[in-house]
C-alpha positions, 0 to 999 in steps of 0.5 A: 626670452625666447624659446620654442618648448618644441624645439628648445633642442636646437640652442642645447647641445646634446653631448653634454648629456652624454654619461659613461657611468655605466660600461655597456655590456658585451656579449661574452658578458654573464646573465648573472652580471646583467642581473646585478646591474639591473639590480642596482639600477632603474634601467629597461634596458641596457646597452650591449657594445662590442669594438664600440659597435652597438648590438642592441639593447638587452631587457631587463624583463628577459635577463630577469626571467632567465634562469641560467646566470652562467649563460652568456648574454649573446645567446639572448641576442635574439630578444635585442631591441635595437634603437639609439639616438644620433648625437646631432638629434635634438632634444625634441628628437630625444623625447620622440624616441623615449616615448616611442620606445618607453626606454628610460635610456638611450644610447646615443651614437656618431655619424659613424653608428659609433657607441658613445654612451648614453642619455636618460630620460631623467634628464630630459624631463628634468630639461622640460621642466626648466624651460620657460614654458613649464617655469614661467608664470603666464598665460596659455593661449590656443590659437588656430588658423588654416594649415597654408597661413601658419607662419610661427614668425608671424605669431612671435611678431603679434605678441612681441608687437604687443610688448609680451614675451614669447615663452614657448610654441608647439603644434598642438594639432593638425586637422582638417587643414587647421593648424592648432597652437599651443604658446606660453607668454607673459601675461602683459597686454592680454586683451590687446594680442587676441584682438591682434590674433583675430584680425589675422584670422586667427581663431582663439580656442583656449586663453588661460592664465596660469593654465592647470592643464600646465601645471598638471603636467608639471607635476606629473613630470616632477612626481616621475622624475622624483620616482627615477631618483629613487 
């Protein structure tokens, strides 16, 4: 089992996420109308969509804070936000563009900036914590070296070499020409890859088992998915 927490988007497709459940609204819509949506749902935001063109997003603190429900919603077009995503983006893409936002919902268009529907955050984090990096028990290992040696298929290499499965990776951080590594994998032969590590000039900065620092981020991530389904 291989899989790259950072980049687990690449071997999921996106488009089976994609849900209509909910018709965006169009701008001869009511105020009152976006209210009752709001109302039922857990939604920031809600797409406004007219000929399959996106407008832009209407939010719900400023559909709750107008006070004539007969007004339609184009008169508040000038509050709009306007983000989406692509239906080629990846699954990483997504989260950027959640946190960027702090949207729980995500438009999602085509390469011909055409409405398809939309994506929630929930089931982002609910793809987060079914990935090996977060599931699996294991070890959390820290490793950094200089910016010009990174090499990812070299770090696979040092613990595949030495029987351990490779869970997850992510750069943690970039500084002062030092790449920091975040990886997940089994514990088997956990001695042996940091020696491994340190002989390609590898620096270990943090070797964990069963991390609590992972385990609190799931957690966390489990206790706001819990509150999204309420």
């Amino acid at each position: 089992m291989f899989c790259f927490f950072s980049y687990f988007a690449v071997i999921m497709q996106i488009k089976n996420y994609i849900t209509n459940d909910i018709k965006p609204l169009r701008l001869s819509d009511s105020v009152k109308k976006a209210k009752q949506l709001f109302n039922k749902l857990i939604f920031t935001h809600l797409p406004v969509v007219e000929e399959g063109r996106l407008i832009g997003l209407v939010i719900e603190d400023d559909i709750q804070n107008t006070e004539d429900e007969n007004k339609e919603i184009a008169s508040l077009q000038y509050l709009f936000e306007y983000f989406y995503a692509k239906e080629s983006d990846n699954w990483f893409q997504l989260f950027q563009k959640f946190a960027s936002t702090e949207a729980n919902i995500l438009p999602i268009l085509n390469e011909k900036k055409e409405y398809l529907g939309y994506i929630e955050l929930q089931d982002i984090l609910h793809t987060i914590n079914n990935t090996p990096f977060l599931s699996e028990e294991g070890t959390v290992l820290i490793v950094s070296i200089e910016k010009e040696d990174y090499s990812l298929s070299r770090i696979a290499q040092i613990i595949e070499s030495n029987n351990a499965t490779l869970f997850g990776a992510f750069i943690s951080n970039i500084k002062d020409n030092i790449t920091e590594v975040t990886l997940k994998l089994s514990s088997e032969n956990l001695n042996a890859i940091i020696q491994t590590f340190r002989r390609y000039n590898y620096t270990i900065e943090l070797g964990l088992h069963e991390d609590l620092y992972l385990q609190e981020l799931k957690e966390r991530s489990d206790y706001l998915q819990k509150y999204l389904d309420i």
